[in-house]
C-alpha positions, -999 to +999 in steps of 0.1 A: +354-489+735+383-487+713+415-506+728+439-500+700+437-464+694+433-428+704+417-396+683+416-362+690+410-331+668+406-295+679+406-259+661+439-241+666+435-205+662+470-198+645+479-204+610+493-239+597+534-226+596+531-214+629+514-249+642+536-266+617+566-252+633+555-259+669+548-297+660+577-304+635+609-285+648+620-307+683+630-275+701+593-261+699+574-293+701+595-303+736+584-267+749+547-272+748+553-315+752+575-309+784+603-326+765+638-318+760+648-332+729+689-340+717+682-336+678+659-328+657+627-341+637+643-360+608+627-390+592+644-421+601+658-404+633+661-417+667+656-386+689+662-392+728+647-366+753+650-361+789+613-358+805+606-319+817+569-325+830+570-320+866+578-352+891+589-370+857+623-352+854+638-382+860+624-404+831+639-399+795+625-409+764+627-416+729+609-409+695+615-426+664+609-405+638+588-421+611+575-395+583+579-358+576+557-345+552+556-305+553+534-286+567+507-314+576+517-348+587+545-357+612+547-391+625+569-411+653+568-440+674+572-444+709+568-468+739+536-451+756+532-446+794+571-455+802+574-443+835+589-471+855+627-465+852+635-496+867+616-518+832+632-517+803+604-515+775+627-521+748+613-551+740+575-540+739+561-528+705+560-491+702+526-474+693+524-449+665+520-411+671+506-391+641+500-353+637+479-342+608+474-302+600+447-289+576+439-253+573+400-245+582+385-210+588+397-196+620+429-213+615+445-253+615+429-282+625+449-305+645+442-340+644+460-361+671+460-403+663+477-430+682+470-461+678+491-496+685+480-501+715+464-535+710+499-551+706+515-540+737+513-568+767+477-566+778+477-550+817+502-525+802+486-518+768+451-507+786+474-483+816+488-464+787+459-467+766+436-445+797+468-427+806+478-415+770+443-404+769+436-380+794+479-372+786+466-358+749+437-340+760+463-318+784+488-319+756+457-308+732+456-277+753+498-268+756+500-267+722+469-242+720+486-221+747+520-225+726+513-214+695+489-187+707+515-168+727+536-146+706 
């Protein structure tokens, strides 16, 4: 079993600037993430959201933004799995989120990668780890949803 990293990949049927749109632009992706976000998707940029998923309205987050490359790869960091509000995580290695698009017949090919995992304190690193997992499989299917609907 891989302790350092998560993959998953499924067929999107919608065309690559429609599921570009819904992953780059911070309005869209919070809609189908359950995030709320305060800026947008810039590289370099330090985007804080407040949680929308419900019974986590109370937990905020944050996404580093790390690259931007239109209309295939976004990338950010994050500190997986931070629900506790009462632990500050700040000092815990984030892992890296990647999003990778590729046209295919029948439409986009998402491709889903997070990986870091491995450096964050071990009891924590394997929770999110397990958690993150089953997390993008539901996330796997809200973006499906998302960009399907008109």
């Amino acid at each position: 079993m891989n302790t350092d990293s998560i993959e998953k990949r499924t067929v999107l049927a919608a065309p690559l600037a429609r599921v570009w749109r819904a992953i780059s632009d911070s309005r869209e992706f919070g809609e189908w993430f359950r995030m709320e976000f305060e800026g947008p998707f810039c590289e370099g940029a330090r985007v804080r959201g407040r949680i929308t998923y419900p019974g986590y309205e109370h937990l905020s987050g944050e996404l580093v933004i790390e690259r931007v490359v239109p209309p295939s790869y976004l990338s950010y960091r994050w500190h997986p799995h931070a629900v506790d509000p009462k632990r500050d995580y700040s000092h815990e290695p984030m892992t890296l989120v990647e999003f990778e698009l590729k046209e295919v017949p029948g439409g986009t090919e998402l491709t889903i990668r997070e990986s870091g995992f491995a450096a964050i304190p071990a009891g924590r690193g394997l929770e999110a780890l397990r958690m993150n997992t089953g997390g993008w499989d539901e996330q796997l299917q809200n973006v499906s949803r998302y960009v399907a609907s008109p």
